[in-house]
Every structure is written in C-alpha cells, then in structure tokens.
C-alpha positions in Angstrom: -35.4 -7.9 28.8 -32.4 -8.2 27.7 -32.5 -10.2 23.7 -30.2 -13.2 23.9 -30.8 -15.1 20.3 -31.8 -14.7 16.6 -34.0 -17.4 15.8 -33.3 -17.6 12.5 -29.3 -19.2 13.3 -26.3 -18.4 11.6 -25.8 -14.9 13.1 -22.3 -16.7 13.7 -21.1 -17.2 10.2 -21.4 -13.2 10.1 -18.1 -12.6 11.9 -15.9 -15.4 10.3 -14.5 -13.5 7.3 -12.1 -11.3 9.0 -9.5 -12.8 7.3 -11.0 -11.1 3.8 -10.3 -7.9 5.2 -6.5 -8.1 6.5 -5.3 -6.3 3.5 -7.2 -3.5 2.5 -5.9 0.1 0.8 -3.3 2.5 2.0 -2.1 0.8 5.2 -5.1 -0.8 6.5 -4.5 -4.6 8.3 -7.3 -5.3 10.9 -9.6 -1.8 10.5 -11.6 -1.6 13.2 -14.1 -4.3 14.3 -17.1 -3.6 17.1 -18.9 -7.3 16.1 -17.9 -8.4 19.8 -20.0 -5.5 21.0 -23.3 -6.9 19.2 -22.9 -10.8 21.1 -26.0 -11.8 23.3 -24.7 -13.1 25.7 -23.9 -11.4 28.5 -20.3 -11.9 29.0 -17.7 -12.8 26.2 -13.8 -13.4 25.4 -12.4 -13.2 22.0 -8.9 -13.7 20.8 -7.5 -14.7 17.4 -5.4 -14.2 14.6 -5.1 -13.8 11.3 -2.0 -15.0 8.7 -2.4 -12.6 5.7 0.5 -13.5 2.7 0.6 -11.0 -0.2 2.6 -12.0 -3.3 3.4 -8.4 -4.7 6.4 -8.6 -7.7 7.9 -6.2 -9.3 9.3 -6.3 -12.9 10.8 -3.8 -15.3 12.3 -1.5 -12.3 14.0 1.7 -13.6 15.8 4.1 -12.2 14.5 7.6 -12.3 18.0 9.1 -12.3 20.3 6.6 -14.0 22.9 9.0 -12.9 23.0 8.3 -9.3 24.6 5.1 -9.9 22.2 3.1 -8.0 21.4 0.6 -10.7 24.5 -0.5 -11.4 24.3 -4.3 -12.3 20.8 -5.2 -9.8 18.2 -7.1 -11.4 15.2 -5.5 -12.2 12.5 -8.2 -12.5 10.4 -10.4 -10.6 11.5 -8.1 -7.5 9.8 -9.3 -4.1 7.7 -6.2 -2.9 5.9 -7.5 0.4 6.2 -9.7 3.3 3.4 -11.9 5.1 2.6 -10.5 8.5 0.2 -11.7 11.6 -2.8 -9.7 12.9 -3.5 -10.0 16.3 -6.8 -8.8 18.3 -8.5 -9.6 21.4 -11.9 -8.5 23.0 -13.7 -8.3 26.1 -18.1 -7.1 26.0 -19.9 -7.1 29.4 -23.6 -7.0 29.3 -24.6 -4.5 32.1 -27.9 -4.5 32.9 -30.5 -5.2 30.3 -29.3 -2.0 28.1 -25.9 -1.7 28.2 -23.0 -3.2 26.7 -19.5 -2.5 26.9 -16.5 -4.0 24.9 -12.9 -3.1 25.6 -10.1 -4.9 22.5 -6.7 -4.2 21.6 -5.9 -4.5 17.7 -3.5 -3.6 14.8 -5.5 -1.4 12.7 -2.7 -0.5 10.4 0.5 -1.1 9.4 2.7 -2.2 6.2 5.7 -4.2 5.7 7.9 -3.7 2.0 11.1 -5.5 2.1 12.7 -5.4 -1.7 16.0 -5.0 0.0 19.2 -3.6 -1.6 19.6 -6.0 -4.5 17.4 -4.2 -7.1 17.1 -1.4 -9.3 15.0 0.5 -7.1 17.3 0.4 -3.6 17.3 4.1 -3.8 13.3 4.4 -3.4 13.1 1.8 -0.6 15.1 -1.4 0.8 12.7 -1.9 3.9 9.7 -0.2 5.4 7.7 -1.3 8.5 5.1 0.1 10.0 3.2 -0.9 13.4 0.2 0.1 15.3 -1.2 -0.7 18.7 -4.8 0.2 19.6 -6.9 0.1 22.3 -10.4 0.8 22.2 -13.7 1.2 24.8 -16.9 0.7 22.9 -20.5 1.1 24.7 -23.8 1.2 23.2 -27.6 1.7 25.3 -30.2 -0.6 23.3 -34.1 0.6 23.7 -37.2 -0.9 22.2 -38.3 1.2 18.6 -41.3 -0.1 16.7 -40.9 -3.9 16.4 -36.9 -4.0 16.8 -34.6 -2.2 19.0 -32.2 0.6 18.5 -28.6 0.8 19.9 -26.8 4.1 20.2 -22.9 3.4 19.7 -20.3 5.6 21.4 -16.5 5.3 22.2 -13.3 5.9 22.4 -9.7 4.5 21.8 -5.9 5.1 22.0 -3.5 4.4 19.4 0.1 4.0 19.1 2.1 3.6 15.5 6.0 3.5 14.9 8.2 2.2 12.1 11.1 2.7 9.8 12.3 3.3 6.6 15.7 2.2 4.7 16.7 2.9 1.7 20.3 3.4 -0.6 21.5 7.2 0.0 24.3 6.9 -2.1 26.2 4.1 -4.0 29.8 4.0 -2.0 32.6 1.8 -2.2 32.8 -0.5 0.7 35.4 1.5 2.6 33.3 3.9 2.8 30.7 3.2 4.1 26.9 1.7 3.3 25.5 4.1 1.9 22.0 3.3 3.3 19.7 5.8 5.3 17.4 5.2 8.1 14.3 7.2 9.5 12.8 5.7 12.6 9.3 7.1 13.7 7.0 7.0 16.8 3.8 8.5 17.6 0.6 8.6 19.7 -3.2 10.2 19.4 -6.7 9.6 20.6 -9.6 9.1 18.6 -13.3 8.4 19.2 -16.4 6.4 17.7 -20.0 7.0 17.1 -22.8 5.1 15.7 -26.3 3.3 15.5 -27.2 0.2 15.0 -31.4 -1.5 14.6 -32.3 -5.3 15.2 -34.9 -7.0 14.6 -34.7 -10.6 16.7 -36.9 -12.3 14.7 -35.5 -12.2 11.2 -31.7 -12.3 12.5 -31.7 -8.4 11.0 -29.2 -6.0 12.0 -28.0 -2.5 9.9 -24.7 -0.5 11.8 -23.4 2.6 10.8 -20.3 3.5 12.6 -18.4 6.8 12.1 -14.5 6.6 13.4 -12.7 10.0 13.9 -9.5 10.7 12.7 -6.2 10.3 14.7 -3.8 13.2 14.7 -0.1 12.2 15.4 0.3 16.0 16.3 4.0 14.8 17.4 5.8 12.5 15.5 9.4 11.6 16.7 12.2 9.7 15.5 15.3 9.6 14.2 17.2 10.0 10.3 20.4 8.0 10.5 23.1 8.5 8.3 26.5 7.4 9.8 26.7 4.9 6.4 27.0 8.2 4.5 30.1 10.3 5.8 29.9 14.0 5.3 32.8 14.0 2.8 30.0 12.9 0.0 28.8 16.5 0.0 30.2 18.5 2.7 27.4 20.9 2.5 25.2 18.4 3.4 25.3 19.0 7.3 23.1 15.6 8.0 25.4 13.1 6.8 27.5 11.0 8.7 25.6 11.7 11.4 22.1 10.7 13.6 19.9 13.5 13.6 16.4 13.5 15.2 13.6 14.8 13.6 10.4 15.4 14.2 6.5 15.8 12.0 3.0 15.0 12.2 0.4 13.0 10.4 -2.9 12.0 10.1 -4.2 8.5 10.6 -7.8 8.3 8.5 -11.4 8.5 9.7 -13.7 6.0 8.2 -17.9 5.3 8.1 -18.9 1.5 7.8 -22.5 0.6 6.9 -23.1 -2.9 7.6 -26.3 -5.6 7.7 -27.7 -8.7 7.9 -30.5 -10.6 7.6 -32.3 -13.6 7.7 -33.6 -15.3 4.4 -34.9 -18.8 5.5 -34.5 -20.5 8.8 -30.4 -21.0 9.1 -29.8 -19.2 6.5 -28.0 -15.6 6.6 -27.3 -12.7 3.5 -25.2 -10.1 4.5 -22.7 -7.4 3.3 -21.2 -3.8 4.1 -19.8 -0.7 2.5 -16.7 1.2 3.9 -15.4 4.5 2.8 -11.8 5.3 4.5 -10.2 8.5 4.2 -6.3 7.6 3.2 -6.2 10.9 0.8 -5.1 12.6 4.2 -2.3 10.9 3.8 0.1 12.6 1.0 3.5 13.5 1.5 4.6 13.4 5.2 7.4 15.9 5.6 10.2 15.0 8.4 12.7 17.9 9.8 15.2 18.3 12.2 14.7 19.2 16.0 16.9 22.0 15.5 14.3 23.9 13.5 11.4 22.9 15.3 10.3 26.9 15.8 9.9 26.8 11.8 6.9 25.0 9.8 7.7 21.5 8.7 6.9 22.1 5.0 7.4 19.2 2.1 10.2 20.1 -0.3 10.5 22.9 2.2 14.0 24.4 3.7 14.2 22.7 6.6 13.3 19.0 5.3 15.5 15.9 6.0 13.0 13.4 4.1 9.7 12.5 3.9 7.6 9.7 3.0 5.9 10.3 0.0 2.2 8.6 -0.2 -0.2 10.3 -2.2 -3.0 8.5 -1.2 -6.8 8.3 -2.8 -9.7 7.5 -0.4 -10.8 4.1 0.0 -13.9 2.0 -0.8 -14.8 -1.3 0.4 -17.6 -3.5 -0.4 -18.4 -6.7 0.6 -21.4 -9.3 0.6 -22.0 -13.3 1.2 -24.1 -15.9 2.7 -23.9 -17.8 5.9 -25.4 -21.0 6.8 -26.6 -22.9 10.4 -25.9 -26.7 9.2 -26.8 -27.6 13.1 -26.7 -26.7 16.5 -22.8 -26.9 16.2 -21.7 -26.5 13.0 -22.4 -23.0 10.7 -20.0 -21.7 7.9 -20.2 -18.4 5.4 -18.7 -17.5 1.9 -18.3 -14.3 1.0 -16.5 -11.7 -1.8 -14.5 -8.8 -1.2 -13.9 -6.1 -3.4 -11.5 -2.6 -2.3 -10.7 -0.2 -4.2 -6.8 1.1 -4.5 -5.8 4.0 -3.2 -2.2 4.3 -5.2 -2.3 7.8 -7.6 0.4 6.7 -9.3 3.2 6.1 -6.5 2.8 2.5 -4.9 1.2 -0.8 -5.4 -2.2 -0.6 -4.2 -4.2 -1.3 -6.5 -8.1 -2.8 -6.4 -8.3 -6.2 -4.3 -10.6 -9.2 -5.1 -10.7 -11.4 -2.2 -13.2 -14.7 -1.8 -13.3 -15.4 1.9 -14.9 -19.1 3.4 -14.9 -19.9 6.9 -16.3 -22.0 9.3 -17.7 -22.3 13.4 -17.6 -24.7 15.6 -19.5 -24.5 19.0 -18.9 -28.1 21.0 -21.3 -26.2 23.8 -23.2 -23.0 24.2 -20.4 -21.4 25.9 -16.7 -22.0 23.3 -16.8 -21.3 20.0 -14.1 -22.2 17.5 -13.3 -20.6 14.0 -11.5 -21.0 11.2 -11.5 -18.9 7.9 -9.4 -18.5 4.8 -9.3 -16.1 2.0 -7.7 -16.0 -1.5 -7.2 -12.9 -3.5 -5.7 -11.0 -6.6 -3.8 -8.0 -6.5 -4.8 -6.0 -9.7 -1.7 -5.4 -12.1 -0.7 -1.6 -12.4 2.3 0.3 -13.0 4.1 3.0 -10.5 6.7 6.0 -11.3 7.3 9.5 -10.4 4.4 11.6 -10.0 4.0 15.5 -9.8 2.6 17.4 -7.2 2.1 21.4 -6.6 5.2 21.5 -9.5 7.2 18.9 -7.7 8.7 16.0 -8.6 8.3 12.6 -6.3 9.4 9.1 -7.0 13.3 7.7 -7.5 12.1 4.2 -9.6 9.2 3.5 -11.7 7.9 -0.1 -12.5 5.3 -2.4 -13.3 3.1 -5.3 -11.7 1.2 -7.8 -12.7 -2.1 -9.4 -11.1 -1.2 -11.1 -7.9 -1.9 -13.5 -5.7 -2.8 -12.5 -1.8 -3.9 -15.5 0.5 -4.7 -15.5 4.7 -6.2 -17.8 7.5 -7.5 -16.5 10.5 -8.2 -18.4 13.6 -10.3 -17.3 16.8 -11.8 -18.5 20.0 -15.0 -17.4 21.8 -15.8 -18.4 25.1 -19.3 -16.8 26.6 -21.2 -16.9 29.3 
C-alpha cells in the first residue's frame, strides 16, 4: 500500500526554505528541486515564486589599461553590481499505482543579471549582462519495501534552454561617432538526465536522497556580436567593427550530486539539512567566433575569436541545516541556515553566502496548502582584478567589495488530492 503520512508532522516545513537557495555560486537561481516528487498524496499542483534582491557594490574600480580612455571622469565607488530578479517554478507528481510516481515542472535553474551600466570605471569590463534559462524536467521514481522503510529508485530526464547578452564599452568615441558599446547575444539548447535513491522510514518522518544531475552540453551556441556603435574607421584592420557578425561556441552547464535528510526528533518536530557539490569549474573562459570560420576550432585567445566570456569558475559547495515545527493541524513553520561557498578565482563577485531562511505553512484543509518564506543574507567582501591563465591575461577593471546584504521572499501554493 501506497504510504500517505509521516506521523511525526512537520514533513511540510521541509520544503519552505527555497527562498535560501535563490542565489547560490556561479550562476545558480532555482537549482534543481524533486521535493514535489516525494508528496503522499496521490495527485499534486505546485506553483510559486521567489523575489531574490542582492545588494552587490563596488568601490575602488580601476581601470586595467588607463590608456584606453575608458575611465575618463566615471565614479568609481559605491558602483551598483546586481539587480533583483523573480524565480518562477511549477510542478505537477501523479501517484500511479501504489509504486510509482511521476512529477513533470518547469523552472529557472540558472541565470545572472549585472547591470553597472556605462557610468563607471569599469564600462569596458561590463555595462549589462543577462542570462536566462528555461527547464523542463520528467522525474519518476518505483518505491519498494526494504527492511523496516522503503526504498525509491529516482530516474529522469529534462530539457533546457539558456540565452542572454552581454554589453560592454568597446571604445570611448565622441558622440558623432558613434556609442562605442558592443553586444554579444547568445542562445542555446541540450538535454540532460537525473538519477538517484532515496529511503523512508514512515514512522520517524525520515528520509535521506542522493540525486546525481548530469551535465548539459550546449554543443551549439548561437548568437550574434554587434558592433555598428564602433565604425571600422577605429582600426580598419579590425574586420568586425561597424558591423553585426554572428558567431557561434559551446559550453557546459554543471552536473551536480545533492545529499539530503530528514528526520523526526519528537512528535511535530523536524531536523533536517543537505550538502550540494556543483561543478561550475567547467565553466572558464567561453570562447565566441565568427560563422565564417566555423570549419576551424573555436579556441580562447585563439585566431579566430571575436570575444569571450571570461568566468573562471571553482566548484561549488552547499550546506545547509534547520528545524521545522507542526504547531497544529494547520499551522507548521521552519528556520534554517545556509552556507555556499564562492566560486570566483579571482574574476567576479562570488564570494561565500550566509543566508538565514524562516518560513511558514498554512493548510485551511487537507487538500491547499499555502506558503510563505523569507531569507536574509551577507555577501562576503572580496576583491576582483585580472587574473592569469595558461600565460594569458583576463580582466579590463579590478575592484573591491565589501560584505553585503542579499534578502528574498518566496511564495507557493499546493493543492493535492
């Protein structure tokens, strides 16, 4: 028979704190998230929403190459690095049979939004970059009884989309000239798949999950590199400028292993907690070059290159833990603390995250559940500037950071049945 509560409550309170994990490393939002999968019921829609708003400044910008101009009378302190964005993510799970469940969600797993725009020091690094994702994901797992529990072998698969753009100051031009700003815009698509185990034990609320999520190769990144704001007469040898080019490359999006559990202390009352190791360092520097020379390799620094975004990521780690509590038959809430490690080597602001998450349930019947949860984090301080890589030189600004402030709120429904 198919298990349809833990009796000791508060399972609930588990799957309020998404909100604490909206802004991870590299350029993690929403991760992935298979919590829907493990509801009892047998049928369930889940949609909601999370407000994440990172404070990221910037203060004493310089100018790698003062000689480029580009700093020319723009402030170089207390420069706004980030923007607040919304995470979306919906769910369907169907219980099929007494062994099977399926879930089927779209989400955001990644994405990044820097906006210092043109008025600072820095303008030739970056003015605006965005970055989207779209995925959507099938998730089963087939439960059997194992000693006094039962296990649940995890397996799935999911599609995912990502584009974006970058803008930054080319050249420092007179008006009449022209902007002087270039643009790369990027799409691209890949598939990748999930695998995992998970063991409950009814009675004491208990669940461990370890879930493995493959890699996404973006074998065939497209786009475009405009720069009609920078006419060819610049540097006539230049045979990009004044002109829209597209351009072509590839990249990795990272696979990731999550360990998570829970378990039952005292009746309504809940301990749980996860580890997360996510493999950003795949992400370096991400060469882009021309159609025209799409027989040859795509190399960084190499002879064909128009640009590149220049990462230079570490791997991530995430670990979390807190405590959730069944007040009533109505009414359960959870705190919890966050703690991600950056993945900046020296290029870029991420550095380690602190979050403290509360949230809170609301069930007026068995079938509609409400929540609300919050979470309010610092940024560690750090410092970025060029860095050196196989002999070459990356990076157009260095500057510093202080601790900062990152806040969210995340809202969701539930209705089951």
């Amino acid at each position: 028979m198919r298990k349809k509560n833990f009796s000791v409550g508060a399972v609930a309170a588990v799957t309020l704190l998404t909100a604490t994990a909206a802004h991870a490393g590299g350029l993690e939002r929403a991760g992935y998230n298979i919590d829907l999968l493990f509801e009892p019921s047998g049928y369930a829609i889940e949609t909601g929403v999370t407000y994440v708003n990172p404070q990221r400044k910037l203060n004493n910008v310089r100018d790698t190459n003062p000689a480029d101009g580009t700093n020319a009378g723009r402030p170089s302190n207390a420069i706004d690095a980030t923007e607040g964005y919304w995470v979306p993510r919906i769910g369907f799970k169907a219980g099929l049979g007494d062994a099977v469940d399926c879930m089927f969600d779209y989400s955001q797993p990644w994405g990044a939004h820097l906006n210092q725009g043109r008025n600072w020091v820095g303008a030739n690094e970056n003015i605006e970059t965005k970055i989207k994702s779209d995925n959507y994901a099938a998730t089963c797992s087939y439960s059997f009884d194992a000693g006094p529990g039962q296990l649940r072998i995890i397996g799935g698969g999911f599609y995912q989309e990502l584009s974006g753009f970058q803008e930054r100051l080319a050249a420092e031009l007179p008006a009449f000239l022209g902007t002087g700003i270039g643009r790369l815009d990027l799409k691209g698509d890949g598939w990748g798949w999930r695998a995992g185990v998970a063991y409950e034990i009814e009675e004491y609320a208990l669940r461990t999950s370890l879930v493995y999520n493959s890699a996404v190769d973006l074998d065939n990144i497209t786009g475009t590199l405009n720069l009609t704001g920078v006419p060819s007469i610049v540097n006539p040898l230049n045979p990009l400028l004044g002109r829209t080019t597209p351009v072509f490359g590839a990249a990795t999006m990272p696979d990731s292993l999550e360990f998570k559990f829970q378990t039952g202390v005292a009746p309504g009352w809940l301990v749980f907690g996860g580890v997360k190791w996510t493999d950003w360092s795949q992400l370096q520097s991400l060469p882009f070059c021309p159609e025209s020379t799409r027989a040859v390799a795509c190399r960084t620094r190499g002879a064909t290159e128009a640009t590149s975004l220049d990462l230079f990521y570490r791997d991530g780690w995430t670990i979390s833990g807190g405590v959730g509590h069944k007040f009533n038959e109505q009414w359960s809430g959870a705190l919890s603390l966050t703690w991600d490690r950056g993945v900046s080597t020296g290029l870029g602001t991420h550095s380690d995250t602190w979050t403290l998450g509360a949230g809170v349930s609301y069930a007026p019947t068995e079938n509609v559940e409400f929540r609300v949860a919050g979470a309010l984090g610092v940024l560690t301080s750090g410092s970025s500037g060029p860095v050196v890589r196989d002999g070459q030189t990356f990076g157009r600004a260095s500057y510093d950071f202080d601790n900062d402030l990152v806040s969210a709120i995340s809202t969701s429904l539930k209705v089951k049945f």
